[in-house]
Backbone as JSON, one array per atom type, in Angstrom:
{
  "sequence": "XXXXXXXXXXXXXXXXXXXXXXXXXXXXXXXXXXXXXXXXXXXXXXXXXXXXXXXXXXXXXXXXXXXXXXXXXXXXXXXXXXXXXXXXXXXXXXXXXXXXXXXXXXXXXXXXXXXXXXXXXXXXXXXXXXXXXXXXXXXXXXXXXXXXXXXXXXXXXXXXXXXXXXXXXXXXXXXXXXXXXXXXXXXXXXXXXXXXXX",
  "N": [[122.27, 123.37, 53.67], [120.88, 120.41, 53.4], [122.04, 117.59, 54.54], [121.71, 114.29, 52.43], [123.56, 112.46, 51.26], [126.85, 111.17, 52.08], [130.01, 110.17, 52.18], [133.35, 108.88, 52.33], [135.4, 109.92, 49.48], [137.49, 109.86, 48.47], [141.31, 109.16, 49.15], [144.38, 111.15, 49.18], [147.56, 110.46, 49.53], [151.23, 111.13, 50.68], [152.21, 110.46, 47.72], [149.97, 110.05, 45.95], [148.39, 111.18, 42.83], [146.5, 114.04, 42.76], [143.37, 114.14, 42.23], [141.23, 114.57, 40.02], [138.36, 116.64, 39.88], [135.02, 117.18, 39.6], [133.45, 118.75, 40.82], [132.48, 121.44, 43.25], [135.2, 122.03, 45.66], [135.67, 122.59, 49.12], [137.64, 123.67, 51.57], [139.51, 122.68, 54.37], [141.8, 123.39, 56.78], [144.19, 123.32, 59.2], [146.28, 123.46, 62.59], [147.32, 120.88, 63.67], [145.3, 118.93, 66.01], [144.05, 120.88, 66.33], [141.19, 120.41, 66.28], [139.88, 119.63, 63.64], [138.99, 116.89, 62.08], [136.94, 116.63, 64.24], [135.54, 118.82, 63.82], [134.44, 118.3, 60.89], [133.11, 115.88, 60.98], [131.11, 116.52, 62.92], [130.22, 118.19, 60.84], [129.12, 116.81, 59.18], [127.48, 115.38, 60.42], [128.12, 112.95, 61.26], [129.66, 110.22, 63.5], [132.56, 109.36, 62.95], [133.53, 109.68, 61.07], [135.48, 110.68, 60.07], [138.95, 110.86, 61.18], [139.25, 110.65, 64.1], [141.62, 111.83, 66.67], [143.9, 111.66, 69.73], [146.02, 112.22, 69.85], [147.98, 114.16, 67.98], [148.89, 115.2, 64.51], [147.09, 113.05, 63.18], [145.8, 112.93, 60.48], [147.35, 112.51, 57.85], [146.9, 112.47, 55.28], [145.2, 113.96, 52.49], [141.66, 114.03, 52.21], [139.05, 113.26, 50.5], [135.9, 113.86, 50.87], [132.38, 113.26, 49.94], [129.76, 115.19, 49.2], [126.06, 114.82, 49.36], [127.12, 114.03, 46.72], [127.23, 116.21, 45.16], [128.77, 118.03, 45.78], [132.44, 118.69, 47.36], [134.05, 117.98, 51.1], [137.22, 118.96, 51.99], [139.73, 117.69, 53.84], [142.68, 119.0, 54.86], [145.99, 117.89, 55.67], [146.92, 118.01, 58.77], [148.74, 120.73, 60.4], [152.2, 122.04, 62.21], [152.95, 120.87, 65.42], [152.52, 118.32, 65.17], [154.22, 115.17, 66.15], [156.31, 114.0, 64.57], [158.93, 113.17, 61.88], [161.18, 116.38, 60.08], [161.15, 115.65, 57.61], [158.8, 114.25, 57.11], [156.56, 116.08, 57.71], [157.5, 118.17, 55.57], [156.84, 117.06, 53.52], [154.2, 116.93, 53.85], [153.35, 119.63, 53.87], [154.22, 120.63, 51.26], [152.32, 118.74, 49.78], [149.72, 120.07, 50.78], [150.27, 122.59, 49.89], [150.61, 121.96, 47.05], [148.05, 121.29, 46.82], [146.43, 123.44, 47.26], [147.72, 125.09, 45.07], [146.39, 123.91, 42.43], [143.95, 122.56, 42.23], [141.55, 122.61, 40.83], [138.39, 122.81, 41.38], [138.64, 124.26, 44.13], [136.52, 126.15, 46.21], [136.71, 127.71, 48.72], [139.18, 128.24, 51.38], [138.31, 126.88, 54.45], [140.29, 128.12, 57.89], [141.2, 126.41, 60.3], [141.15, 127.49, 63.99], [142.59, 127.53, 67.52], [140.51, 128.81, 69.84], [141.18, 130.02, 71.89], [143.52, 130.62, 71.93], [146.33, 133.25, 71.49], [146.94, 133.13, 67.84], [149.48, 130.88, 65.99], [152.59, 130.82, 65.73], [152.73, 129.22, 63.57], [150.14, 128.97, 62.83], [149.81, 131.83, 61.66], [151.58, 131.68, 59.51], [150.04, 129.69, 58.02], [147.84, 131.46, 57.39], [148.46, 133.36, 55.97], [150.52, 131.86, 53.6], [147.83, 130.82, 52.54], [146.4, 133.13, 51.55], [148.71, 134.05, 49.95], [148.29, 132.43, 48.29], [145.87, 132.8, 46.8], [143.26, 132.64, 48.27], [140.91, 133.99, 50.15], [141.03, 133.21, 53.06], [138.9, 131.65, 55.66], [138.03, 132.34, 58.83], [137.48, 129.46, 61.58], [136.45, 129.15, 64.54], [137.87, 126.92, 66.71], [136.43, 125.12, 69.71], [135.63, 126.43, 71.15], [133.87, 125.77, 73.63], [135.53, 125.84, 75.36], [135.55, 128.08, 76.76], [134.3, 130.85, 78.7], [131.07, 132.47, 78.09], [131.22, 135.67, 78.05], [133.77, 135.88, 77.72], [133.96, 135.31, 74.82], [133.97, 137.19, 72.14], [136.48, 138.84, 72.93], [138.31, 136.85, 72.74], [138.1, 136.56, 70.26], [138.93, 138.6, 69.25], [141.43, 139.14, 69.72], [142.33, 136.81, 67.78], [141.86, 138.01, 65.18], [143.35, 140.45, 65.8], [145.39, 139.21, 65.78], [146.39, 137.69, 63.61], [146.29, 139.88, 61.67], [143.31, 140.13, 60.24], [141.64, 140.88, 57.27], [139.05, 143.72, 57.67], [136.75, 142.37, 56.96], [136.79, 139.49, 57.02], [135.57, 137.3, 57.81], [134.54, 135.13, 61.03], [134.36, 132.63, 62.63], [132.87, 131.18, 65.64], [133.14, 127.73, 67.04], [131.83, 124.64, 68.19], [132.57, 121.56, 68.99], [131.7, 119.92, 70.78], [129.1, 120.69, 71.56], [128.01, 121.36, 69.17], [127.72, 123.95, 68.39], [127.89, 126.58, 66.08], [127.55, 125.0, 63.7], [125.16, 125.06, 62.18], [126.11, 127.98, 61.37], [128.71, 127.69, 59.77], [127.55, 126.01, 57.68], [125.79, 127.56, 56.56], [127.24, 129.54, 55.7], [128.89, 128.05, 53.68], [126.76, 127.36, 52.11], [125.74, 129.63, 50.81], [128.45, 130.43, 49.68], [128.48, 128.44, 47.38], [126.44, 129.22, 46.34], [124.42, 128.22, 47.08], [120.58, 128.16, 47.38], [118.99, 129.01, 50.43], [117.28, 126.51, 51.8]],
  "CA": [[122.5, 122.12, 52.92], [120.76, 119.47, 53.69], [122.53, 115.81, 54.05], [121.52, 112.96, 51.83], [124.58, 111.45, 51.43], [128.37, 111.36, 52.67], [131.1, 109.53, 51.91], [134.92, 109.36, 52.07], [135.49, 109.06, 48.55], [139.49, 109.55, 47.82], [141.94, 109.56, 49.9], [145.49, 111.47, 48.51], [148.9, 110.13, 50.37], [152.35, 112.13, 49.53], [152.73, 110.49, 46.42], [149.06, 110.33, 45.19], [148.24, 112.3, 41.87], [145.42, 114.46, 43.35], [141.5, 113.79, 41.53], [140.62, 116.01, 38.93], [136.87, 116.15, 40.54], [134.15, 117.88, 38.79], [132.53, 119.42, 41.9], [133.21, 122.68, 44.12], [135.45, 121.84, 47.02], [135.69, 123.79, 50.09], [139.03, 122.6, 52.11], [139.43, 122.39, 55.59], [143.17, 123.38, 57.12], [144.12, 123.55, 60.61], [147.0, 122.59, 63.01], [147.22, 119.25, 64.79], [144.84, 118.72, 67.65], [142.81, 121.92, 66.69], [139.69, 119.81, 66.09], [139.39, 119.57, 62.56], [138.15, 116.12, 62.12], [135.5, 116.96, 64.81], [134.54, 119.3, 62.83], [134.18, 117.45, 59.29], [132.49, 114.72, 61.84], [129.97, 117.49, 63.05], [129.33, 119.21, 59.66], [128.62, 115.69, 58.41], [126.22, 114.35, 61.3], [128.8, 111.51, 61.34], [130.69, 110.29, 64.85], [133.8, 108.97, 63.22], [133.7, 109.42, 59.36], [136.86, 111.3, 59.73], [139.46, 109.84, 62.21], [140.29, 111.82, 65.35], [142.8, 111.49, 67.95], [143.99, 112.85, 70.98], [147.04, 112.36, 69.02], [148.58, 115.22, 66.72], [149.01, 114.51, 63.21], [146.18, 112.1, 62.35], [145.25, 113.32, 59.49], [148.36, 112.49, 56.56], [146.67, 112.63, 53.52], [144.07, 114.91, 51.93], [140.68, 113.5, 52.23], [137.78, 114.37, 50.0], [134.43, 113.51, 51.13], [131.96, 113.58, 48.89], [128.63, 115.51, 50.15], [125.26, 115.2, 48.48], [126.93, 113.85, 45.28], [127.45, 117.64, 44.5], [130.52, 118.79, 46.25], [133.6, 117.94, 48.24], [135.0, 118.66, 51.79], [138.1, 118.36, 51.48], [140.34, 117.6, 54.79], [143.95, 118.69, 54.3], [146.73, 116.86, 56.73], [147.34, 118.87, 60.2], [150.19, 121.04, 60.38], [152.42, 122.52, 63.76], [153.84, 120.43, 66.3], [152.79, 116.95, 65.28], [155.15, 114.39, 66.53], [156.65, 113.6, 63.02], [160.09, 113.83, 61.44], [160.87, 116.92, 59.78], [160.97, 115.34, 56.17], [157.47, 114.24, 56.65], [156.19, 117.32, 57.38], [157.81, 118.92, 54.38], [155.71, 116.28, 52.63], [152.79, 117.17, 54.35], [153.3, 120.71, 53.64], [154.21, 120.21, 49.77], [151.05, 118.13, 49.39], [148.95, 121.12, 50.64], [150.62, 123.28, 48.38], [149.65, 120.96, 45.97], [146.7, 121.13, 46.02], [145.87, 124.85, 47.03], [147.75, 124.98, 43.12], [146.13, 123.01, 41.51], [143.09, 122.24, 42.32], [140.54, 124.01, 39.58], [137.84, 123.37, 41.92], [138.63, 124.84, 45.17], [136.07, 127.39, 46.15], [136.97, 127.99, 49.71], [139.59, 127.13, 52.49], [138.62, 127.64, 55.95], [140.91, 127.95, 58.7], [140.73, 126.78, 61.65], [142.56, 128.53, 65.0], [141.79, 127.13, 68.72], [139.92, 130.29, 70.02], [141.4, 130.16, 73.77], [145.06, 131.12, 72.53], [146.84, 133.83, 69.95], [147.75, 132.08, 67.05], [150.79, 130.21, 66.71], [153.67, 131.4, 64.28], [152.73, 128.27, 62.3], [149.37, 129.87, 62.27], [150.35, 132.74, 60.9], [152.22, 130.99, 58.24], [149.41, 129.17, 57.27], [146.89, 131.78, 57.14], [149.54, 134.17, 54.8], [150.69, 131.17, 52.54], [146.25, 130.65, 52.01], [146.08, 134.3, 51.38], [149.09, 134.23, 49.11], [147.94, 131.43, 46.87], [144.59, 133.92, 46.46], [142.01, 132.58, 48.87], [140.7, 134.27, 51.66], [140.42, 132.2, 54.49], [137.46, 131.76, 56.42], [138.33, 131.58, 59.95], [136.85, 128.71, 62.44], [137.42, 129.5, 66.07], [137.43, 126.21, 67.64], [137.17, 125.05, 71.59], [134.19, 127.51, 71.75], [132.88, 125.22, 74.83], [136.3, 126.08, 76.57], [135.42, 129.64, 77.11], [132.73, 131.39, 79.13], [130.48, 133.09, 77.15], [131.61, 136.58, 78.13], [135.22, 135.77, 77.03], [134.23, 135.18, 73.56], [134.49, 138.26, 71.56], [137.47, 139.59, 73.11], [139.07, 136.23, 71.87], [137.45, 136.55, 68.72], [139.25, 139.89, 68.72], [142.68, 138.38, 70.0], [142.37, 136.22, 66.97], [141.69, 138.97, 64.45], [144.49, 141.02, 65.29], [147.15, 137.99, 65.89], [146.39, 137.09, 61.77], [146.15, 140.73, 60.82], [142.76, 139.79, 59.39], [140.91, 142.01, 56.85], [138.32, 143.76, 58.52], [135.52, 141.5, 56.26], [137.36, 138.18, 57.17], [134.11, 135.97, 58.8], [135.2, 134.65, 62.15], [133.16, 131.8, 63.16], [132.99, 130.38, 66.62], [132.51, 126.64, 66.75], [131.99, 123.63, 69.71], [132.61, 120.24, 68.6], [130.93, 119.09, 72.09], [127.92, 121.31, 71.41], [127.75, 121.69, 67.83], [127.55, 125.47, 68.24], [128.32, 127.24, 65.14], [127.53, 124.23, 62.64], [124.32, 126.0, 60.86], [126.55, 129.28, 60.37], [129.39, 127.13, 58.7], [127.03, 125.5, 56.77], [125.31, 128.78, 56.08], [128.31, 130.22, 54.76], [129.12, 126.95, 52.75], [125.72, 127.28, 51.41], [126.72, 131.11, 50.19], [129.76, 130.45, 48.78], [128.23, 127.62, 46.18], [125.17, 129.6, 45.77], [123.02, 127.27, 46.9], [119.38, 128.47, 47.9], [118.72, 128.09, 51.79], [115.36, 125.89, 51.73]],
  "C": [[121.88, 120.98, 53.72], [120.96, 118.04, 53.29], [121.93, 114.87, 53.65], [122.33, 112.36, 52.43], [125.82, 111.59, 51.47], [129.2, 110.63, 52.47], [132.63, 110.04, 51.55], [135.09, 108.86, 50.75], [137.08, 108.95, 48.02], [140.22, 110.03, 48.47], [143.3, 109.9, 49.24], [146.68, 111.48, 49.49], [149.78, 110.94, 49.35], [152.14, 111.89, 47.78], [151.32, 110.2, 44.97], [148.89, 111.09, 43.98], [146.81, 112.62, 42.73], [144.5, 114.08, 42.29], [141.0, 114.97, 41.1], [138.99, 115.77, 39.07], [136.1, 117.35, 39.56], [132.95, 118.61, 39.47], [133.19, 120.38, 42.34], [133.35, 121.97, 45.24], [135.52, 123.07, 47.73], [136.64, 123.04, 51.12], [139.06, 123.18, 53.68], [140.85, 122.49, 56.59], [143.85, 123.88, 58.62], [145.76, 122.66, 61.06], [147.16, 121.54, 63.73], [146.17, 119.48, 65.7], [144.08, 120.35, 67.85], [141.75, 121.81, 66.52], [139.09, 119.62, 64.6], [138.62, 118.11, 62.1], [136.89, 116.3, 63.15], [135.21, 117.47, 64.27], [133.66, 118.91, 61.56], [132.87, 116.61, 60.09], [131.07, 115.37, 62.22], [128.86, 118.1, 61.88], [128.31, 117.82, 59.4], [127.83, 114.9, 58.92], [127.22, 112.79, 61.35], [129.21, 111.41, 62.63], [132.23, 109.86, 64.45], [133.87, 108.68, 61.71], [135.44, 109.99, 59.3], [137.68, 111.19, 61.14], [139.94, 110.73, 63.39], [140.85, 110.98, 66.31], [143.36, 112.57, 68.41], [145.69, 113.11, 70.58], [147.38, 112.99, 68.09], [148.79, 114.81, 65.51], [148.47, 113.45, 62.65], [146.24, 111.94, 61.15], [146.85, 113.33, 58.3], [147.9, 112.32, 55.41], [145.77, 113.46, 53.77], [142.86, 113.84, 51.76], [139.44, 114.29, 51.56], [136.7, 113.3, 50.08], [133.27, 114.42, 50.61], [130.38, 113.84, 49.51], [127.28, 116.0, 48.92], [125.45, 114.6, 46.85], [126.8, 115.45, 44.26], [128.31, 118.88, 44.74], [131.16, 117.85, 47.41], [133.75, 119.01, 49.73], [135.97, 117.96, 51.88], [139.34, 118.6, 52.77], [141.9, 117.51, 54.77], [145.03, 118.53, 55.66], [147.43, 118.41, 57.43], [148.78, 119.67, 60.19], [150.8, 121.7, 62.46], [153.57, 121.31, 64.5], [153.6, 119.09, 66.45], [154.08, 115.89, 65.46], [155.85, 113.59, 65.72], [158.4, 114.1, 62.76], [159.63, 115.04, 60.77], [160.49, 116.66, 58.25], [159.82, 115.5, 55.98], [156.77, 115.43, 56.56], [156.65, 118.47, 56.3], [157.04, 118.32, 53.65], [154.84, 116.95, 52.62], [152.96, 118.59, 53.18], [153.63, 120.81, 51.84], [152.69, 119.9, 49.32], [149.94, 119.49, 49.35], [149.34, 122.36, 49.8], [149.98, 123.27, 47.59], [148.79, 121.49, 45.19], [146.03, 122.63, 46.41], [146.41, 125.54, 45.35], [147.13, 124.94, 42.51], [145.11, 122.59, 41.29], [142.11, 123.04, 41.27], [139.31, 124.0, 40.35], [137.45, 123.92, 43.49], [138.01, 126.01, 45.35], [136.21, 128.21, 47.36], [138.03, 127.44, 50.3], [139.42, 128.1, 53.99], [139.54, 127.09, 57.22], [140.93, 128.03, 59.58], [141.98, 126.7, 62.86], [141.42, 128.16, 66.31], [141.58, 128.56, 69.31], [140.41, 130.69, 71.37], [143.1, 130.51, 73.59], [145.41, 131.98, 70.94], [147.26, 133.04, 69.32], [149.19, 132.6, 67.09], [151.93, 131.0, 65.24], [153.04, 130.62, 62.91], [151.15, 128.61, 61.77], [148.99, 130.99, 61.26], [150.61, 132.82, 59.68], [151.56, 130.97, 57.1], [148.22, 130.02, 56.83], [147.54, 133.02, 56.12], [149.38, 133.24, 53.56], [149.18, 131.08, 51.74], [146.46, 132.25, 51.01], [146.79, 134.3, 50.05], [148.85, 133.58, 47.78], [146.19, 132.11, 45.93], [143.47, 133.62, 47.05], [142.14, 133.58, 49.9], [140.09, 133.76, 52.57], [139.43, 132.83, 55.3], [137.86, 130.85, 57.94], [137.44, 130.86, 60.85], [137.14, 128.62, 63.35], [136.95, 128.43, 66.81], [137.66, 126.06, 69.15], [136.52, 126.17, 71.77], [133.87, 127.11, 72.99], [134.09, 125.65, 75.87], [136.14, 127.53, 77.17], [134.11, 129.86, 77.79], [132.74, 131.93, 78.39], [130.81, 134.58, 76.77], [133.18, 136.61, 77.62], [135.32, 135.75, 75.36], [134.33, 136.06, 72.65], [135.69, 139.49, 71.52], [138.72, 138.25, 72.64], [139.15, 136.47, 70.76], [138.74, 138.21, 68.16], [140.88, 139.89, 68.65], [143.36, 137.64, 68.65], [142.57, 137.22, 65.48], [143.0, 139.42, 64.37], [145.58, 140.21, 65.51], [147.18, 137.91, 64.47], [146.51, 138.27, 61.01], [145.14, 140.64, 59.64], [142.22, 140.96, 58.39], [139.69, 142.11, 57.92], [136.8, 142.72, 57.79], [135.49, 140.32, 56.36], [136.06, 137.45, 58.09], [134.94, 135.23, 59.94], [134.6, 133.32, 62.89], [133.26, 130.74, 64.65], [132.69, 128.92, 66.43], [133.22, 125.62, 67.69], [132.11, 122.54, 69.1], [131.95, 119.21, 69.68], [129.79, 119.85, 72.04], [127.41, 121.69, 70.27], [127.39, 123.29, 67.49], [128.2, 125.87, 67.25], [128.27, 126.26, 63.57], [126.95, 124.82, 62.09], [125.07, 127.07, 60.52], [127.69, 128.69, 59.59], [128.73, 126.48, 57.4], [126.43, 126.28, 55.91], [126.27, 129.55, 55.3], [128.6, 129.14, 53.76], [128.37, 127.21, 51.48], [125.68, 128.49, 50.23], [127.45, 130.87, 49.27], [129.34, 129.55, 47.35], [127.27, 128.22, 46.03], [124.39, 128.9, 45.81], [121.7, 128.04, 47.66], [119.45, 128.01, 49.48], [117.48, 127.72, 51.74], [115.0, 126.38, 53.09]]
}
């Protein structure tokens, strides 16, 4: 895919009605402080389209950024051990519900899992609840740069069997300080909508 144009175009707080959009999204779901705005920030050649902090729970609404003018990514609010009451986080967690419901055009959600530790229960959770709503997550193993190179496939494998993935489940390493693994996310992106690689 190559970027034209980017923009945050709607942002959805708890009590938002979500945006009946007329494009294929591809959603983005991760827990606090596992790099998911770097990532969005990376895919998108941006430094700060999507808000990070060294702070847990940034991310409280669903964000759809609008790519090309011919699809969405769609950034759904951090889950885990953000520093939040529990109400809110029932919010939170409702909202993503939501919109893994509801959405008519959700064509992907990938999930991303820091690659340097077994996932977390709430991991777990979240990569079941995906499964159960009928996607199959597409895992993103971030904090690639924290590993030597020789360490990485026996994480990769750590990761696998902590989620009980299928064996076909795509695993994708990815650096947010080296941009390692952007063309194969994008490459798979590109896949999934059927777009031609030029």
């Amino acid at each position: 895919m190559v970027l034209k144009s980017v923009a945050l175009e709607t942002v959805c707080g708890v009590t938002s009605k979500l945006p009946q959009t007329d494009k294929p999204e591809i959603a983005f779901a991760g827990k606090s402080n596992v790099g998911k705005s770097s990532l969005l920030n990376g895919l998108m050649n941006r430094k700060a389209l999507a808000r990070t902090s060294s702070q847990p729970g940034k991310t409280q609404t669903i964000n759809f950024y609008n790519i090309n003018d011919y699809m969405y990514l769609v950034d759904l609010p951090g889950y885990g051990y953000a520093k939040v009451p529990i109400k809110e986080k029932e919010k939170w967690g409702r909202m993503i519900e939501n919109y893994l419901k509801k959405s008519k055009q959700l064509v992907a959600v990938f999930l991303l899992i820091d690659i340097r530790h077994e996932p977390s229960a709430n991991d777990k959770q979240m990569y079941e609840w995906i499964v159960y709503q009928g996607y199959d997550p597409i895992i993103v193993a971030t904090k690639l740069d924290k590993l030597k190179r020789s360490q990485v496939q026996k994480h990769i494998k750590m990761l696998r069997d902590g989620l009980k993935l299928k064996p076909d489940t795509p695993v994708l390493p990815y650096s947010s300080l080296t941009k390692q693994g952007r063309d194969e996310i994008w490459a798979m992106i590109d896949r999934l909508l059927g777009v031609e690689e030029a």
